[in-house]
Kinemage of the C-alpha trace (Angstrom):
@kinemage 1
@onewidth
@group {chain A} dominant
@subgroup {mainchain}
@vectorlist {calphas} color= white
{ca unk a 1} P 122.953 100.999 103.515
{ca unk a 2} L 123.533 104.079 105.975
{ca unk a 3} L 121.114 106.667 107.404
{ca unk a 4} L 122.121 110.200 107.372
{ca unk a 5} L 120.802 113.697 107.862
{ca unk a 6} L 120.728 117.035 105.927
{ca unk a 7} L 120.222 120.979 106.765
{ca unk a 8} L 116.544 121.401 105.728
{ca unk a 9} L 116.538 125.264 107.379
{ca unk a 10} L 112.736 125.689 109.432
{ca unk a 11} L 111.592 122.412 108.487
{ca unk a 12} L 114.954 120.681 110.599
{ca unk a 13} L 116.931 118.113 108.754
{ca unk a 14} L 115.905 115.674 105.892
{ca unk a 15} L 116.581 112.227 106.659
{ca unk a 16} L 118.608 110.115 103.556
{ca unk a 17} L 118.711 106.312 103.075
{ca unk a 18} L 121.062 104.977 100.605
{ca unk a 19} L 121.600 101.707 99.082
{ca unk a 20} L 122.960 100.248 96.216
{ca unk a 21} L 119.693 100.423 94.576
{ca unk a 22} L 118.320 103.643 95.846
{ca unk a 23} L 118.574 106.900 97.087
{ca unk a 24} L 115.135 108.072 99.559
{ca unk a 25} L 115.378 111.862 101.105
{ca unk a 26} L 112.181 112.820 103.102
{ca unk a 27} L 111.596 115.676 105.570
{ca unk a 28} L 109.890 114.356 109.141
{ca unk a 29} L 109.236 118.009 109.498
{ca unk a 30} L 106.770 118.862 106.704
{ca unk a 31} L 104.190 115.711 107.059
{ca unk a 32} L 107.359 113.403 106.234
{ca unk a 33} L 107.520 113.873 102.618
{ca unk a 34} L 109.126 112.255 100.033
{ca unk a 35} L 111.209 114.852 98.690
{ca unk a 36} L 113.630 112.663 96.211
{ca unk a 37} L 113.470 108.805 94.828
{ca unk a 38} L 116.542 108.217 93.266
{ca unk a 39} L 117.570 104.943 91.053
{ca unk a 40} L 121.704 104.755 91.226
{ca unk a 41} L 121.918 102.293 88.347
{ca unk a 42} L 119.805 103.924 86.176
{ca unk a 43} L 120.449 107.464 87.133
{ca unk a 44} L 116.462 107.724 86.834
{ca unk a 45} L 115.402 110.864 89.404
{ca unk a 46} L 111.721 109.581 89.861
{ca unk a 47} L 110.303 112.452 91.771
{ca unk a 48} L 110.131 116.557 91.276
{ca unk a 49} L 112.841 118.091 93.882
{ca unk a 50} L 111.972 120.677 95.079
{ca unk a 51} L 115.372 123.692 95.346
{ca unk a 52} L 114.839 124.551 98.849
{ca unk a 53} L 112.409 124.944 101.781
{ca unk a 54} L 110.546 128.287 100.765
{ca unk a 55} L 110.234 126.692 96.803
{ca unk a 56} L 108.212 123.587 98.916
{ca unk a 57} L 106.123 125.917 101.315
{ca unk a 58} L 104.787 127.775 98.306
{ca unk a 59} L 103.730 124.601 96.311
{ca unk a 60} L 103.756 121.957 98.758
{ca unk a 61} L 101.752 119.446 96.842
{ca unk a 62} L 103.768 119.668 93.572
{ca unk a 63} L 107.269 118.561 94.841
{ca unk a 64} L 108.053 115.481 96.362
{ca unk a 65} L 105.316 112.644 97.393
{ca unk a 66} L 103.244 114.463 100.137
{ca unk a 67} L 101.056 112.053 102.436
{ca unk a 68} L 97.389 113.269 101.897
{ca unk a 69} L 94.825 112.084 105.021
{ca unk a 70} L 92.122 112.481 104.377
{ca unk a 71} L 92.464 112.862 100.731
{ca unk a 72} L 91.206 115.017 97.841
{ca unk a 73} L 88.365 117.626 97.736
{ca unk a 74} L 85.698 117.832 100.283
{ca unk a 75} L 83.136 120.102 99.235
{ca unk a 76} L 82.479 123.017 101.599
{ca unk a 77} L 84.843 121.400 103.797
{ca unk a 78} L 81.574 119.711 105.212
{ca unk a 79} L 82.614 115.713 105.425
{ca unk a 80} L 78.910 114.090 106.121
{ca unk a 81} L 78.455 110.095 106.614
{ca unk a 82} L 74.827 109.419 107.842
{ca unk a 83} L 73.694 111.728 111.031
{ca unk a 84} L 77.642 112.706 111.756
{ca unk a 85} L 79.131 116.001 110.357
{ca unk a 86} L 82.297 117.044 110.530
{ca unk a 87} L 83.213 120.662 109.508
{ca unk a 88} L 87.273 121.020 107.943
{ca unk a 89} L 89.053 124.525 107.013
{ca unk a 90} L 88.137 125.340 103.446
{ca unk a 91} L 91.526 125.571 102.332
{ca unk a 92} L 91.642 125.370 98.316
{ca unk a 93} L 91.860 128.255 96.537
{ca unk a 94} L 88.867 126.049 93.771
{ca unk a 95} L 86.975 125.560 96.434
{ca unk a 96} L 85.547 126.662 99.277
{ca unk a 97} L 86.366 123.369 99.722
{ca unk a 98} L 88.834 121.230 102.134
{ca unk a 99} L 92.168 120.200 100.776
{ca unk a 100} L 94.113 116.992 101.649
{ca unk a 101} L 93.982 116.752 105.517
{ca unk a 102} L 95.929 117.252 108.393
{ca unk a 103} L 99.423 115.529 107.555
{ca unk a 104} L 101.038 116.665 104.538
{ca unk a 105} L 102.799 119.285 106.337
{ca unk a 106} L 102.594 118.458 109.592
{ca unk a 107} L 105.693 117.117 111.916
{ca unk a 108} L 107.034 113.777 112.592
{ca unk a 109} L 109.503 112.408 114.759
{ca unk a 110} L 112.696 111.322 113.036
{ca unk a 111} L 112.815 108.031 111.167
{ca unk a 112} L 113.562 104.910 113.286
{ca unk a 113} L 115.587 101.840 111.687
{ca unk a 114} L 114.129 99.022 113.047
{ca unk a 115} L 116.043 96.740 110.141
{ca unk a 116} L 117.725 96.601 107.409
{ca unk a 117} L 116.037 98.949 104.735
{ca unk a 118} L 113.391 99.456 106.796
{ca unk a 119} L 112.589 103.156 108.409
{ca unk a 120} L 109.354 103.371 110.487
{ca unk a 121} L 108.424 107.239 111.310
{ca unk a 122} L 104.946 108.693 113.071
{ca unk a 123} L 103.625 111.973 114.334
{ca unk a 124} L 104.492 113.767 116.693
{ca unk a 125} L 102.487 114.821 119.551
{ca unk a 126} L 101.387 118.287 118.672
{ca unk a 127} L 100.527 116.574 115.383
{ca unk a 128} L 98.413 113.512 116.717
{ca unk a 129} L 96.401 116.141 119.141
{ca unk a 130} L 95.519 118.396 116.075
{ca unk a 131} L 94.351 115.400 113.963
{ca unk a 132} L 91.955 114.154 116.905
{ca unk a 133} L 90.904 117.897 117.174
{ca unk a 134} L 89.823 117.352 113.040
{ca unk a 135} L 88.787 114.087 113.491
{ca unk a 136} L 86.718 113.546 116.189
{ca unk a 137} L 88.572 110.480 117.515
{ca unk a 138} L 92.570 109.699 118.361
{ca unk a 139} L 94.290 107.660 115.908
{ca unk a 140} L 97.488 106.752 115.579
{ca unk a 141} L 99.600 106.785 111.994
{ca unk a 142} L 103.070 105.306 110.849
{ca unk a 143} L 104.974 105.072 107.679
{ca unk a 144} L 106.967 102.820 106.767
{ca unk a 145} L 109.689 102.735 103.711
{ca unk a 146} L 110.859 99.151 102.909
{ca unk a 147} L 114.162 99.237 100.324
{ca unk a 148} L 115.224 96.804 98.072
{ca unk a 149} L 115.539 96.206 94.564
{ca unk a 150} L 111.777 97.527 94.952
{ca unk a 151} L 110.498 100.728 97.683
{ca unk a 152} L 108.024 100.352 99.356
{ca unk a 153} L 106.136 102.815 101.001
{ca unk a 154} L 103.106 101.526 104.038
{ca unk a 155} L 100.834 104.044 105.962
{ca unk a 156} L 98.733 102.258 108.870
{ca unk a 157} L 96.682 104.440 110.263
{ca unk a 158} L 94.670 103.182 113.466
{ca unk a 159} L 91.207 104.026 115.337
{ca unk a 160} L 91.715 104.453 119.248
{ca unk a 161} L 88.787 106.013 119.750
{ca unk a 162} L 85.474 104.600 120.656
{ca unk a 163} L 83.333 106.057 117.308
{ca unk a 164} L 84.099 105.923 113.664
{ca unk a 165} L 85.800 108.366 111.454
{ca unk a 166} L 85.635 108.901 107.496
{ca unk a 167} L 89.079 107.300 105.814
{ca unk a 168} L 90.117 108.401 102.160
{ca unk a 169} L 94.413 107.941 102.361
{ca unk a 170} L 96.387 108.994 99.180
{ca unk a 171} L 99.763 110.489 97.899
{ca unk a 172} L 100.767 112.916 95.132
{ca unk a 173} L 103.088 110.803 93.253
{ca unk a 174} L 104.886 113.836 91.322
{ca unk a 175} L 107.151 112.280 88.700
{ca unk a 176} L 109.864 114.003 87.256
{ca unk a 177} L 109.448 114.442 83.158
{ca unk a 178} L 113.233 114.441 82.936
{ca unk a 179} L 112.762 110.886 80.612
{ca unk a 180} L 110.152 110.910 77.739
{ca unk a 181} L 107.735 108.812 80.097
{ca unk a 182} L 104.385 107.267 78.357
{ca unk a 183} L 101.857 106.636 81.227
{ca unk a 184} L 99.524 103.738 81.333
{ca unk a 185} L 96.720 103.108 83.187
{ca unk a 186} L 94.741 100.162 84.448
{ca unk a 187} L 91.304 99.318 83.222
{ca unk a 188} L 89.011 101.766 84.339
{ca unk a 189} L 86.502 105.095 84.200
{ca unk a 190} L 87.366 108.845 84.084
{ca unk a 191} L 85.213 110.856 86.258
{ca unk a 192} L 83.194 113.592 84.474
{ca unk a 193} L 84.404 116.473 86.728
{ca unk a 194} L 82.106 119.939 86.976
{ca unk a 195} L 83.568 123.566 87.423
{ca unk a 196} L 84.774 123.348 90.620
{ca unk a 197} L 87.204 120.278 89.519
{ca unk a 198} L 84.733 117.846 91.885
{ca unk a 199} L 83.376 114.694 90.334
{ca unk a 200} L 80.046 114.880 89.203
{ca unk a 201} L 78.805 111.210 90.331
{ca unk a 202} L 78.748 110.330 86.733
{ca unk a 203} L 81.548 108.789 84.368
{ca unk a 204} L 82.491 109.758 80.914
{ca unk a 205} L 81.968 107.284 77.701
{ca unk a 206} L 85.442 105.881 76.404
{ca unk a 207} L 87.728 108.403 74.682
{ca unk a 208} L 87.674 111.836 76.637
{ca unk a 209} L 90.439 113.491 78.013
{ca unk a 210} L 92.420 110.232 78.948
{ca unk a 211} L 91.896 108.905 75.564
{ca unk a 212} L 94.975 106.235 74.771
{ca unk a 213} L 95.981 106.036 78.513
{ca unk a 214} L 94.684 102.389 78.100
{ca unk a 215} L 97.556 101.456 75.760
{ca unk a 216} L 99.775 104.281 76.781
{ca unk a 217} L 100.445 108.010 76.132
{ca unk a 218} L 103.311 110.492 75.949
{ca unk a 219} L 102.965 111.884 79.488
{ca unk a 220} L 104.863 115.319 77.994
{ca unk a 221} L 101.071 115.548 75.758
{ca unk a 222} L 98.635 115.684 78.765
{ca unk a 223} L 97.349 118.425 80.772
{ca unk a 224} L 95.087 117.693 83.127
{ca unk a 225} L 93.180 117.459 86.813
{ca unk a 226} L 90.925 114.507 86.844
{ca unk a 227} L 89.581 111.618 88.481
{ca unk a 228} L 89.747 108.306 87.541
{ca unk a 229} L 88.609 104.814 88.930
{ca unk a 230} L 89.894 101.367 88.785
{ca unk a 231} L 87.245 98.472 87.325
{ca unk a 232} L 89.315 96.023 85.873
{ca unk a 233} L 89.953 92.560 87.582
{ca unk a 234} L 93.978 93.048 86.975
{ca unk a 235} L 96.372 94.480 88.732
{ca unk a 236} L 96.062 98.344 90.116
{ca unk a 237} L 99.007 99.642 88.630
{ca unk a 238} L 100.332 102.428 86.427
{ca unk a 239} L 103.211 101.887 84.430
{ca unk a 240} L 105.596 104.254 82.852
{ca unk a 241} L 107.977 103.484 79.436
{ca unk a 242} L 110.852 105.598 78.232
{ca unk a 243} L 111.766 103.468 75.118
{ca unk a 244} L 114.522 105.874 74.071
{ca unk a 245} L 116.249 104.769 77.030
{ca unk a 246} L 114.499 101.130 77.255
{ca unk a 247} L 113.661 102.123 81.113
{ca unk a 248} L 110.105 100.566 82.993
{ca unk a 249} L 108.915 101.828 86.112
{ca unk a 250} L 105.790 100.360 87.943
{ca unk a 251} L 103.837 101.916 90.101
{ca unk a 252} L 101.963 99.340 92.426
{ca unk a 253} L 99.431 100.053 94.623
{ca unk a 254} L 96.846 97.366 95.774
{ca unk a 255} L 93.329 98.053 97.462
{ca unk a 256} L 92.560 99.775 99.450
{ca unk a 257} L 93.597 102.360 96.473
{ca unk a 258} L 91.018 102.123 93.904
{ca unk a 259} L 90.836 105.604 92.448
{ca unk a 260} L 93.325 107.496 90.311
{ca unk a 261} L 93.992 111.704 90.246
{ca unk a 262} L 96.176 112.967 87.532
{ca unk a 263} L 97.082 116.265 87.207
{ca unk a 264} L 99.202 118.584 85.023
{ca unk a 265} L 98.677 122.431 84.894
{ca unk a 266} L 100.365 122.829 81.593
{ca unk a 267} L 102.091 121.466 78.165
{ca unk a 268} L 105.151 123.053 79.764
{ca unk a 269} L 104.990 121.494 83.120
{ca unk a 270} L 108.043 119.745 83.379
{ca unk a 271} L 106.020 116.847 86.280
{ca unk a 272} L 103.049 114.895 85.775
{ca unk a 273} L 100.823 113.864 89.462
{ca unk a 274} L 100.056 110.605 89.643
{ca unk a 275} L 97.826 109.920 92.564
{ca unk a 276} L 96.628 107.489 94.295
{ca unk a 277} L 93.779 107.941 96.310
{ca unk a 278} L 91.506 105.134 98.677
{ca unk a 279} L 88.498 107.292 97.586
{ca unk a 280} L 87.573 110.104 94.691
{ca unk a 281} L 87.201 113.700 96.087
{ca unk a 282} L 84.213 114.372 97.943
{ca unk a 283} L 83.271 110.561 98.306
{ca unk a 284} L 81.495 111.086 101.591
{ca unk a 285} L 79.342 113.320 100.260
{ca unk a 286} L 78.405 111.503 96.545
{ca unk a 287} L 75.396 109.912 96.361
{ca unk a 288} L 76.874 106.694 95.086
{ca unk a 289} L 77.743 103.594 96.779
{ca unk a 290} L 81.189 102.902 98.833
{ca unk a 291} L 81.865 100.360 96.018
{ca unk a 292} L 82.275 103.159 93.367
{ca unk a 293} L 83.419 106.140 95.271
{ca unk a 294} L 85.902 104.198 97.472
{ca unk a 295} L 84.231 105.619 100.784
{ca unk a 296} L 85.274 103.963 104.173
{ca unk a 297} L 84.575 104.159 107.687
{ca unk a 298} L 87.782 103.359 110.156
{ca unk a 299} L 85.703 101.688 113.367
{ca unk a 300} L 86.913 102.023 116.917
{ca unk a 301} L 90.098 99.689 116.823
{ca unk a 302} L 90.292 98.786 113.718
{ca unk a 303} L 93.667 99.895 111.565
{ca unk a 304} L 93.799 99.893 107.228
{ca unk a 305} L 97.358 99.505 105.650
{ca unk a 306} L 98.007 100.992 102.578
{ca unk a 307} L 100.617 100.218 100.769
{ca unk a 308} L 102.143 101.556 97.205
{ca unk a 309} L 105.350 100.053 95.634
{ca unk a 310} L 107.925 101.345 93.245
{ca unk a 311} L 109.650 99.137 90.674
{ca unk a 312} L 112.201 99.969 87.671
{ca unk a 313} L 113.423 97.461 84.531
């Protein structure tokens, strides 16, 4: 296994772990993402790459596996949870809404090995004083990749503050269509999502626009931006087949995750977004209960890890 570094131009250099399994590339300086999970012995580039830094700048959320905190939509960018308010920049262009925190593009210090295959990386300063500015209280956040035959990827993030704060944690998981991937899902609901691509609060009968997702699906046949939860007692886990090439990758990711966002603009779209998200967009604000929206409070000291885990057969 070695640790290297690459020219990334204004974002400063890309960190790259190799071993004889995989290949990770991530940028500390924009939010630490994921830009490239590659599997040496089955050539199989997981993840969209994006060409350069300006390509990732103008669709940051597209390329790579960008850390989203808090997650999703929030209506208005008004995050409300009983008498406390919180007001966010109304950043998406669906909205006005909020868009997908404070971290995805953000800086981190450089990766630290602490072992073998492991990398732990956190925030920098200037970026742990703007996310108490959003959030009311200081936290601290780390990520940590763990490489074997499997990765995986760990985000603690911990209250140091002395009052709660909203968590909803997720990634955009955007996989490369470069194999003829079918996607399946576990057991659960889609969302029925209004105009301004927010969940409604209700959930649509069996057989709408995730129809066969169940069993599995031709990824290259879906277009779509949707939410879905998890209700099934198995495993949370989506799985991914390319029979022409007999190749299985599994995409783990155990509660706290509990909701789903897939998205794909067109038929042409050569990536498919698999996200998975702690909560459904705008679950503060859904007048539902935390055990179907995924809605969390982080109290003063307490710390959630979430962790996700890639496999391939």
């Amino acid at each position: 296994m070695r640790i290297a570094e690459q020219n990334w131009g204004a974002w400063g250099p890309a960190q790259i772990l190799e071993t004889e399994q995989w290949r990770l590339k991530w940028l500390p300086g924009f939010g630490g993402t994921l830009i490239e999970l590659f599997h040496r012995p089955s050539a199989t580039q997981l993840l969209r790459v994006p060409s350069g830094p300006e390509v990732l700048e103008q669709e940051p959320y597209v390329y790579g596996m960008p850390l989203l905190f808090p997650a999703g939509r929030i209506a208005g960018g008004i995050c409300r949870v009983g008498n406390t308010v919180w007001q966010w920049p109304q950043n998406d262009s669906a909205g006005p809404n909020h868009l997908h925190g404070f971290l995805w593009n953000a800086p981190f210090d450089p990766g630290v090995e602490s072992a073998p295959g492991h990398v732990r990386f956190t925030p920098t300063a200037s970026t742990a004083a703007h996310l108490q500015e959003m959030m009311g209280q200081p936290l601290s956040v780390s990520v940590e990749y763990t490489v074997g035959t499997s990765v995986e990827i760990a985000v603690e993030v911990r209250n140091l503050g002395d009052g709660f704060v909203p968590f909803g944690l997720g990634f955009h998981m955007n996989v490369l269509l470069e194999r003829p991937w079918t996607v399946r899902l576990p057991e659960g609901k889609e969302w029925v999502m209004g105009r301004d691509l927010m969940p409604t609060g209700e959930f649509w009968p069996a057989g709408h626009a995730l129809q066969g997702l169940d069993s599995g699906r031709p990824a290259a046949d879906l277009v779509c931006d949707t939410c879905y939860r998890v209700t099934g007692p198995g495993p949370n886990h989506v799985k991914l087949c390319d029979q022409v090439g007999r190749l299985r990758a599994r995409l783990t990711c155990p509660p706290p995750f509990t909701q789903w966002v897939l998205y794909r603009p067109r038929l042409d779209s050569n990536f498919l977004s698999i996200e998975p998200y702690t909560w459904v967009h705008n679950a503060p604000n859904l007048p539902l209960s935390p055990q179907v929206t995924g809605m969390a409070r982080l109290e003063p000291g307490q710390a959630i890890r979430s962790q996700v885990l890639w496999e391939i057969e």
